[in-house]
CHARMM internal coordinates of N, CA and C (Angstrom, degrees):
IC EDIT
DIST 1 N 1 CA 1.4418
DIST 1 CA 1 C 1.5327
ANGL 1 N 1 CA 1 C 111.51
DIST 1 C 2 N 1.2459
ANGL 1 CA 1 C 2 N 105.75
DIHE 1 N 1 CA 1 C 2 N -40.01
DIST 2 N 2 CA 1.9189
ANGL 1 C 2 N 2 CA 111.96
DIHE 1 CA 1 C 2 N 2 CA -173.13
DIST 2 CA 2 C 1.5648
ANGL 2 N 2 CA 2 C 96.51
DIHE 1 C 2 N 2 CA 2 C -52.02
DIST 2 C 3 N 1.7548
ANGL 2 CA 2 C 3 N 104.43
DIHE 2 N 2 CA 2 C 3 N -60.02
DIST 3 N 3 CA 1.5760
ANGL 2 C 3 N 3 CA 117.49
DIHE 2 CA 2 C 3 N 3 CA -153.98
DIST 3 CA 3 C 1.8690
ANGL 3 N 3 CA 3 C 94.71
DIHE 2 C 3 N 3 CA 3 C -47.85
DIST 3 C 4 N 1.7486
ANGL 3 CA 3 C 4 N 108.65
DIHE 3 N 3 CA 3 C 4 N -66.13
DIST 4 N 4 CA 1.2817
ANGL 3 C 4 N 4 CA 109.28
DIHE 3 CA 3 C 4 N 4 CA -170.85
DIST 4 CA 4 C 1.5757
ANGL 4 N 4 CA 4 C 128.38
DIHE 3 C 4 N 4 CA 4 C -50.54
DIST 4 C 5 N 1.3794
ANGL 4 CA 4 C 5 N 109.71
DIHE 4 N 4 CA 4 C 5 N -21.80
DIST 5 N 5 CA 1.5545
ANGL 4 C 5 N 5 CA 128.36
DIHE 4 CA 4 C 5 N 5 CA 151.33
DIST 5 CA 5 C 1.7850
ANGL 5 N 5 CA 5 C 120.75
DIHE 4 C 5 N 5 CA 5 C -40.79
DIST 5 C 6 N 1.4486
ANGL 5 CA 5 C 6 N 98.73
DIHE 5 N 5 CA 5 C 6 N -68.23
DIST 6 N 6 CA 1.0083
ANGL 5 C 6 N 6 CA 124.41
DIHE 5 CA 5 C 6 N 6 CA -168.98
DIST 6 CA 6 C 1.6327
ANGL 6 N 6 CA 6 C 102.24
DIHE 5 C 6 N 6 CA 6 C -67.26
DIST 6 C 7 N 1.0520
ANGL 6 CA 6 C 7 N 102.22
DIHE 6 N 6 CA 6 C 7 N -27.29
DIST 7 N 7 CA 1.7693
ANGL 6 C 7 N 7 CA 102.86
DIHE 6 CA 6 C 7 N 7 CA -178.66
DIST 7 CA 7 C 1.2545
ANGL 7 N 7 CA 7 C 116.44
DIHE 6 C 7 N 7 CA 7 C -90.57
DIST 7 C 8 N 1.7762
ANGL 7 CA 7 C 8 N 111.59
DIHE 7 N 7 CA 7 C 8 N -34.38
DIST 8 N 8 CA 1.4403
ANGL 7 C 8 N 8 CA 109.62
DIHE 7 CA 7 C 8 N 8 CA -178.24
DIST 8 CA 8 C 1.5219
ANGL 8 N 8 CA 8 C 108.20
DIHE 7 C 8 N 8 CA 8 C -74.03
DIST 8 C 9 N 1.4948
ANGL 8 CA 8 C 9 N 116.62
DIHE 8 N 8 CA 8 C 9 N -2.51
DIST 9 N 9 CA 1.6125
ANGL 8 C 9 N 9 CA 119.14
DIHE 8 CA 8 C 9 N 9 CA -157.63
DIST 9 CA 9 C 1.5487
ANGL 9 N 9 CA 9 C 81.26
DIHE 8 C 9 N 9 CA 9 C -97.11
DIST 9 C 10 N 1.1181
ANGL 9 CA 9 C 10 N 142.29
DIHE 9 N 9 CA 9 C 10 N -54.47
DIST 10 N 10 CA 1.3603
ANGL 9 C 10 N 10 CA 165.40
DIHE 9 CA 9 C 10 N 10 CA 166.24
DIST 10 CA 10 C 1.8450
ANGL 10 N 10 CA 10 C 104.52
DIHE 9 C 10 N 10 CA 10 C -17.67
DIST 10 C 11 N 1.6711
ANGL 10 CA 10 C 11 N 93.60
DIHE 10 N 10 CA 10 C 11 N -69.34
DIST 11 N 11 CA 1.6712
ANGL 10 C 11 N 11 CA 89.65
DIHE 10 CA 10 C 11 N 11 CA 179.43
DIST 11 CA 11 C 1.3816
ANGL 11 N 11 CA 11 C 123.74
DIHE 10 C 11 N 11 CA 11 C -76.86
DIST 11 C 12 N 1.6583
ANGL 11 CA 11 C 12 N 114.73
DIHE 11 N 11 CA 11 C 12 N -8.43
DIST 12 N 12 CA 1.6132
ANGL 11 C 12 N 12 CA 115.85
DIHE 11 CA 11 C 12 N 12 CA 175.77
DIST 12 CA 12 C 0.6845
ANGL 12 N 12 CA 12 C 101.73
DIHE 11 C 12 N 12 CA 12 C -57.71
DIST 12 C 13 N 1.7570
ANGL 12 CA 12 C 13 N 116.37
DIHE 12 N 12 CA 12 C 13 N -56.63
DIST 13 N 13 CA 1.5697
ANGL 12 C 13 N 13 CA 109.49
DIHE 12 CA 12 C 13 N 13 CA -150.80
DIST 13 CA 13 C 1.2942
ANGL 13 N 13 CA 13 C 118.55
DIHE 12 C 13 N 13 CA 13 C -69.20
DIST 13 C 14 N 1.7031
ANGL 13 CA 13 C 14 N 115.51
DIHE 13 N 13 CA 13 C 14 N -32.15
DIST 14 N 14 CA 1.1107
ANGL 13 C 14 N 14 CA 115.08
DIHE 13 CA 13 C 14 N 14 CA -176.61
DIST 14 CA 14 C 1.4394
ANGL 14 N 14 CA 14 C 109.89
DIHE 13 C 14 N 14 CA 14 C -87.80
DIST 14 C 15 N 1.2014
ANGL 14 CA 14 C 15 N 129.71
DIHE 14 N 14 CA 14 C 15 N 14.44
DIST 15 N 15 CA 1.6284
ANGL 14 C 15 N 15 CA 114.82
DIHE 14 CA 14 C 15 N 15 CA 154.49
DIST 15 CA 15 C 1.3374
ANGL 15 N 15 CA 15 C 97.84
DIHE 14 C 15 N 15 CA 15 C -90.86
DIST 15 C 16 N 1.3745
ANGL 15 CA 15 C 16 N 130.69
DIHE 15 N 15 CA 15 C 16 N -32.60
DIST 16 N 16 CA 1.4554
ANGL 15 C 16 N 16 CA 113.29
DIHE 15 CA 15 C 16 N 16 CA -165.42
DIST 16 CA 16 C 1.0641
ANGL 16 N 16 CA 16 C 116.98
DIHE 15 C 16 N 16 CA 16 C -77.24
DIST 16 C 17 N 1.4982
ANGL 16 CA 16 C 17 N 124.62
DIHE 16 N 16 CA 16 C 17 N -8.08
DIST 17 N 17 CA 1.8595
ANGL 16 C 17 N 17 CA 135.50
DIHE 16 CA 16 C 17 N 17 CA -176.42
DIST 17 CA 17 C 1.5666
ANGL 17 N 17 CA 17 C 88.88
DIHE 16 C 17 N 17 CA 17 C -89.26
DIST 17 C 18 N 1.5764
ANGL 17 CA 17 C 18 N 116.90
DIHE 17 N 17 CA 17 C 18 N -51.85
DIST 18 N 18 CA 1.7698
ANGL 17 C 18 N 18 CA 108.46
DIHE 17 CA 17 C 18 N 18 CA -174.89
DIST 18 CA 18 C 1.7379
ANGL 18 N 18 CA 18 C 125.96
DIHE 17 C 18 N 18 CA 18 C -45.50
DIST 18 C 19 N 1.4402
ANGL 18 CA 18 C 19 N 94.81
DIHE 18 N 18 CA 18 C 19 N -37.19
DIST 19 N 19 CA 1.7864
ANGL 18 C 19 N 19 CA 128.46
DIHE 18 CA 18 C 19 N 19 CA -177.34
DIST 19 CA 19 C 1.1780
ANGL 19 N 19 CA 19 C 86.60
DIHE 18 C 19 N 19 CA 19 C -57.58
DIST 19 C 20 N 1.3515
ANGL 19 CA 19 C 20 N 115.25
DIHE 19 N 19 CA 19 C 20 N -77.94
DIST 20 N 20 CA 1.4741
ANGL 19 C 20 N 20 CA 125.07
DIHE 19 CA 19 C 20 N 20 CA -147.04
DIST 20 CA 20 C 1.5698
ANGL 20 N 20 CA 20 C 114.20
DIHE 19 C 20 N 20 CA 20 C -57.04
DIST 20 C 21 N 1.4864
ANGL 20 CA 20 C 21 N 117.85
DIHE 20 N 20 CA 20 C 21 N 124.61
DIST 21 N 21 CA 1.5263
ANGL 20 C 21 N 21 CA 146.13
DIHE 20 CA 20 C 21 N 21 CA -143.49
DIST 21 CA 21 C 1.8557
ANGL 21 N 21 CA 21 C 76.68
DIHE 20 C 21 N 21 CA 21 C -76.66
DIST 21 C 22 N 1.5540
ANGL 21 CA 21 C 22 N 107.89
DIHE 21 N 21 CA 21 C 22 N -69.57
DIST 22 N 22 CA 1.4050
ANGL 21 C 22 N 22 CA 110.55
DIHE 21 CA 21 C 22 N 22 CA -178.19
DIST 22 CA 22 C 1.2798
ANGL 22 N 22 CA 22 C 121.25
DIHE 21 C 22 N 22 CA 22 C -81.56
DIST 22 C 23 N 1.2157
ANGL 22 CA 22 C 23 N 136.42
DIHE 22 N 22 CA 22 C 23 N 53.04
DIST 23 N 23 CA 1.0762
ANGL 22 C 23 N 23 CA 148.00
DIHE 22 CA 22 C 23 N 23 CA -160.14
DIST 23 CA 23 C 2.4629
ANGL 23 N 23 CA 23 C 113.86
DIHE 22 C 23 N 23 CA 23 C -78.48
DIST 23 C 24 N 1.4307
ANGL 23 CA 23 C 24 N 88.21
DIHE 23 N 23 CA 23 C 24 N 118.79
DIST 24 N 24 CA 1.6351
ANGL 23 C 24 N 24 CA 79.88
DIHE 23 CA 23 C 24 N 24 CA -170.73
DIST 24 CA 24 C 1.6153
ANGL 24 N 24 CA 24 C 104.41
DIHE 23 C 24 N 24 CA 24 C -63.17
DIST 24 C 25 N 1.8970
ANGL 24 CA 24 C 25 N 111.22
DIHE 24 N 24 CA 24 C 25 N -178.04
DIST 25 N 25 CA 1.4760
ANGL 24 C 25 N 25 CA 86.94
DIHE 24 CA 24 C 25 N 25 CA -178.79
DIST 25 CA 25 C 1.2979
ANGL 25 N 25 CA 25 C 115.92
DIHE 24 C 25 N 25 CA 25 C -120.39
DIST 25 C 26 N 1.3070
ANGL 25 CA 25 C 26 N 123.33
DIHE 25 N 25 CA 25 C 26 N -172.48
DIST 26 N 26 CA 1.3294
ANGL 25 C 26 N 26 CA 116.28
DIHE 25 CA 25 C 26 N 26 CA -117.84
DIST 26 CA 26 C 1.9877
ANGL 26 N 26 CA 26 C 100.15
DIHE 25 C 26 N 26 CA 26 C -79.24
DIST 26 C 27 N 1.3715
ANGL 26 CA 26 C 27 N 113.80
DIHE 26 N 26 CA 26 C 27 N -19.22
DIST 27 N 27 CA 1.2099
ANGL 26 C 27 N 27 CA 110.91
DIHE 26 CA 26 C 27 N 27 CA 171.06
DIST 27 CA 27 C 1.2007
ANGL 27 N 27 CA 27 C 104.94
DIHE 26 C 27 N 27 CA 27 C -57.43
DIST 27 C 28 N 1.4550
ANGL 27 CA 27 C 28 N 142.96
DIHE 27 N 27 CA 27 C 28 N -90.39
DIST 28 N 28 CA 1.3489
ANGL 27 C 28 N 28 CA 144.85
DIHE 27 CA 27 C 28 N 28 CA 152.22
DIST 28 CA 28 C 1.3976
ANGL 28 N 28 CA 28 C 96.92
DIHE 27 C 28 N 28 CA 28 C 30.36
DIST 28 C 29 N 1.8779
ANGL 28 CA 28 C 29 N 108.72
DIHE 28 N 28 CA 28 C 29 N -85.59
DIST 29 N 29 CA 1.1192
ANGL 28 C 29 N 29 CA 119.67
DIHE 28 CA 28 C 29 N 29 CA -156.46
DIST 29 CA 29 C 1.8795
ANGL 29 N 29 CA 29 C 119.05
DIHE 28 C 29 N 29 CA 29 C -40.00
DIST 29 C 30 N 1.2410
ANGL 29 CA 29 C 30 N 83.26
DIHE 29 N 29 CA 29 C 30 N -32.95
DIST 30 N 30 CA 1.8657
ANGL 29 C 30 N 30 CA 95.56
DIHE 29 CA 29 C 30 N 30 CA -165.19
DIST 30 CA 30 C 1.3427
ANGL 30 N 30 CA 30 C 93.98
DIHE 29 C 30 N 30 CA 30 C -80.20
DIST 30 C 31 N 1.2264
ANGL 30 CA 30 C 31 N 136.44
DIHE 30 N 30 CA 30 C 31 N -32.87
DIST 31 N 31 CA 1.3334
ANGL 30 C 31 N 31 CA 135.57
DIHE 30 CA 30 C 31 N 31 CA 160.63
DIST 31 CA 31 C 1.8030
ANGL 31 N 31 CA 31 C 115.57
DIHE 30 C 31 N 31 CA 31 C -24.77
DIST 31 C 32 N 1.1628
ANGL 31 CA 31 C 32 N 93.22
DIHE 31 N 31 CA 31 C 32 N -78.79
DIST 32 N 32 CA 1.8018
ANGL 31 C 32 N 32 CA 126.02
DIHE 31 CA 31 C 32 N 32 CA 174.75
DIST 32 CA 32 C 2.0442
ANGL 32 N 32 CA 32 C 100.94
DIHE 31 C 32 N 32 CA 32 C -49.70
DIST 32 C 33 N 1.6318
ANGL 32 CA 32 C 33 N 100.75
DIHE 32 N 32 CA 32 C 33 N -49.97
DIST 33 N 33 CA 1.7159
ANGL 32 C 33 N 33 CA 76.47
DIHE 32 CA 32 C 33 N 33 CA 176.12
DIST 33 CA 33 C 1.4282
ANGL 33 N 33 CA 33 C 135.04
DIHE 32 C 33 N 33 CA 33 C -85.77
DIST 33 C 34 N 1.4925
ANGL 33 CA 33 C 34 N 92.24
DIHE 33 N 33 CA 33 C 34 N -16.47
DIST 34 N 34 CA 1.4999
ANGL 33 C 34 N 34 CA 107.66
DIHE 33 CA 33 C 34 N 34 CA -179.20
DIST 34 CA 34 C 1.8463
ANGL 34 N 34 CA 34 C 101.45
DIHE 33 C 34 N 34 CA 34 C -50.83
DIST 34 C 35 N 1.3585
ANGL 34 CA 34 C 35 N 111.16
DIHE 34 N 34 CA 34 C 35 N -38.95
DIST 35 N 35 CA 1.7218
ANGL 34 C 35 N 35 CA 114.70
DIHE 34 CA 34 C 35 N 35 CA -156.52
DIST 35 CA 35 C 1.3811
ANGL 35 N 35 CA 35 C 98.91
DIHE 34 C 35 N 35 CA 35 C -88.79
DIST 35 C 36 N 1.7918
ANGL 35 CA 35 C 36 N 110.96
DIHE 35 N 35 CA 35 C 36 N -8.23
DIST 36 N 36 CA 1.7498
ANGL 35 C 36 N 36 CA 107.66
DIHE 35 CA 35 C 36 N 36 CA -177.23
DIST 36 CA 36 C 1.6408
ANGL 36 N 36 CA 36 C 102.05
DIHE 35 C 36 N 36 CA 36 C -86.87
DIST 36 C 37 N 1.8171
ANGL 36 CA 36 C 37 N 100.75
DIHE 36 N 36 CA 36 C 37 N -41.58
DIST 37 N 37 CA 1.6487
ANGL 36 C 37 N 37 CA 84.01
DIHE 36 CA 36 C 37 N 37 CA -167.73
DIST 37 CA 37 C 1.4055
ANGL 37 N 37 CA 37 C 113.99
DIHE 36 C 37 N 37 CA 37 C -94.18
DIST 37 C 38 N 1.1777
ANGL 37 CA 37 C 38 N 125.65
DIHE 37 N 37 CA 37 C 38 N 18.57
DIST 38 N 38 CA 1.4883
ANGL 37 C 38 N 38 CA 128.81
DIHE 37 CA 37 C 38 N 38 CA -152.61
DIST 38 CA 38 C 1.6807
ANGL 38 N 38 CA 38 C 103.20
DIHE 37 C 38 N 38 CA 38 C -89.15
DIST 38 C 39 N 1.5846
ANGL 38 CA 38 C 39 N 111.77
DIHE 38 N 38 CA 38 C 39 N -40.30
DIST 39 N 39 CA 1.4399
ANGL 38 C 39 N 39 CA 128.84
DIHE 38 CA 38 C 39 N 39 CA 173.30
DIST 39 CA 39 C 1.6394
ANGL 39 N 39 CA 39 C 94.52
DIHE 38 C 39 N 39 CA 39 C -51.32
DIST 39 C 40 N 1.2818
ANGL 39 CA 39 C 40 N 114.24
DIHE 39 N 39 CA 39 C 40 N -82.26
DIST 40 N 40 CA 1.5625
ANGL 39 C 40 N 40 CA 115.25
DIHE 39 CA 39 C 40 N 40 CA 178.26
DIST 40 CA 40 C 1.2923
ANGL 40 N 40 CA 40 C 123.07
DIHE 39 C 40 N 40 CA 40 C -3.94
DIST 40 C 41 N 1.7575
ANGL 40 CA 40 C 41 N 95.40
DIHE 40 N 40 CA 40 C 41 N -59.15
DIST 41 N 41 CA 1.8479
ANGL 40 C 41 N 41 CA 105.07
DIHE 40 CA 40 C 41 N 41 CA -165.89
DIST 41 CA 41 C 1.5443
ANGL 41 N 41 CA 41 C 99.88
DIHE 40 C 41 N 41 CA 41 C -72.56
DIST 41 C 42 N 1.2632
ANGL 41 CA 41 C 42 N 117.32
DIHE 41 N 41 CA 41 C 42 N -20.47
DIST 42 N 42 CA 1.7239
ANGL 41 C 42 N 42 CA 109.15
DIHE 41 CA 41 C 42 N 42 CA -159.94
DIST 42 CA 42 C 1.3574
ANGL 42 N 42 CA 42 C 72.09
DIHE 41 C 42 N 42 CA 42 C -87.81
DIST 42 C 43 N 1.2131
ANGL 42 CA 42 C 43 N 153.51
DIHE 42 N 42 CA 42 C 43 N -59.21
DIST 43 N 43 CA 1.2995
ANGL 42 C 43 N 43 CA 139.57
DIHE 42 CA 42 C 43 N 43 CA -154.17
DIST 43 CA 43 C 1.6367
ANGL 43 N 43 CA 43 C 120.38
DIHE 42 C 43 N 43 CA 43 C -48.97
DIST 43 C 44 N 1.5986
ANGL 43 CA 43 C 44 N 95.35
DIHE 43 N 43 CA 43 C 44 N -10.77
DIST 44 N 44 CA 1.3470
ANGL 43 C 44 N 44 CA 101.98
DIHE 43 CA 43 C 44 N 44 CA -174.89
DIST 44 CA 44 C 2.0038
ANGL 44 N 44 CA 44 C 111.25
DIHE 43 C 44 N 44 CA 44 C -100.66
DIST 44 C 45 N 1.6782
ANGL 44 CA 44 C 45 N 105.65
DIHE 44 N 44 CA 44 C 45 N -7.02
DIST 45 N 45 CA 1.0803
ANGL 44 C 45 N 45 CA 112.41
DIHE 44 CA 44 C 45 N 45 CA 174.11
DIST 45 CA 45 C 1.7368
ANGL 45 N 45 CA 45 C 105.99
DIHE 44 C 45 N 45 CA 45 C -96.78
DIST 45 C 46 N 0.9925
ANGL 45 CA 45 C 46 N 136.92
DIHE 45 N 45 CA 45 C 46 N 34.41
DIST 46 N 46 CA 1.2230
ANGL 45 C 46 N 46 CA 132.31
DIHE 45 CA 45 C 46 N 46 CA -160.72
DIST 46 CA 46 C 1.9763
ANGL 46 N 46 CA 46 C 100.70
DIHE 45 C 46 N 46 CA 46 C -124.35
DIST 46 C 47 N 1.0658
ANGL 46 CA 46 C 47 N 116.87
DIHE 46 N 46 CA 46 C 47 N 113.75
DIST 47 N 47 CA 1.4726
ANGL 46 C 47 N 47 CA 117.29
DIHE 46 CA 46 C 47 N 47 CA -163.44
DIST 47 CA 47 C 1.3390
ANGL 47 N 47 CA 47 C 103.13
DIHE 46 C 47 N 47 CA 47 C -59.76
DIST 47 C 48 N 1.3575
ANGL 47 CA 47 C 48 N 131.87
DIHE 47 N 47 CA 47 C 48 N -175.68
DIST 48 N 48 CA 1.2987
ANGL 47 C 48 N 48 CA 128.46
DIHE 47 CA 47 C 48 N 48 CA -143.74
DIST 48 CA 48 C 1.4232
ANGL 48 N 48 CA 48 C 88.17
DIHE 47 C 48 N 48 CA 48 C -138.46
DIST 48 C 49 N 1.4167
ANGL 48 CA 48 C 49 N 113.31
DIHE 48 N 48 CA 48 C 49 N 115.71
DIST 49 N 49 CA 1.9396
ANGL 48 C 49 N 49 CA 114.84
DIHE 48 CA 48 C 49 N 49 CA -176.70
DIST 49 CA 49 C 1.7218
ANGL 49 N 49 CA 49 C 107.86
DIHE 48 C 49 N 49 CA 49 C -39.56
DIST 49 C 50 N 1.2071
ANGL 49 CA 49 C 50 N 100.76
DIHE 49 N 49 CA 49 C 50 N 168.16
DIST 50 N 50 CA 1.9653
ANGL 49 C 50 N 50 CA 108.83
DIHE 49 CA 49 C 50 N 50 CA 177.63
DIST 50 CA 50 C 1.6692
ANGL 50 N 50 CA 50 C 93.73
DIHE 49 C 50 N 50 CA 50 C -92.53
DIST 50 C 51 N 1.6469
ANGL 50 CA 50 C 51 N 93.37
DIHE 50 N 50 CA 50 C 51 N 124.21
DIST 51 N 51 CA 1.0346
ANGL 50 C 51 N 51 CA 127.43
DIHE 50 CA 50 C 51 N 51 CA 170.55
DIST 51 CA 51 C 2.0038
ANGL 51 N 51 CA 51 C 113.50
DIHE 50 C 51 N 51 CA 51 C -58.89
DIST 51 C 52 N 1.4670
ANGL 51 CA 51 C 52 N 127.25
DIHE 51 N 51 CA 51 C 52 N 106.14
DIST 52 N 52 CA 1.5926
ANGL 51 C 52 N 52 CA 99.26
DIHE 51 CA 51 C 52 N 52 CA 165.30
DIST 52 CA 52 C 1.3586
ANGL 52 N 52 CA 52 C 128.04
DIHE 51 C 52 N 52 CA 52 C -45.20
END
COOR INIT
IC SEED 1 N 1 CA 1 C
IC BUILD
């Protein structure tokens, strides 16, 4: 679930930088996604509550 997260967060951004008429460049860009998908991945290091 994390990975497919992390991937679908991955291709938004980068259609929405491709779209975009004024689009920053692409170093920049990785800047901006690194900080979108990075929450995601930690979400995937986060232990899993105790089950009853």
């Amino acid at each position: 679930m994390i990975a497919a997260a992390a991937s679908w967060t991955i291709y938004g951004a980068v259609k929405q930088w491709v779209n975009a008429p004024d689009r920053i460049p692409a170093e920049d860009f990785v800047a901006v996604a690194i900080e979108l998908v990075q929450p995601v991945l930690m979400a995937g290091l986060q232990p899993l509550p105790n089950q009853p």
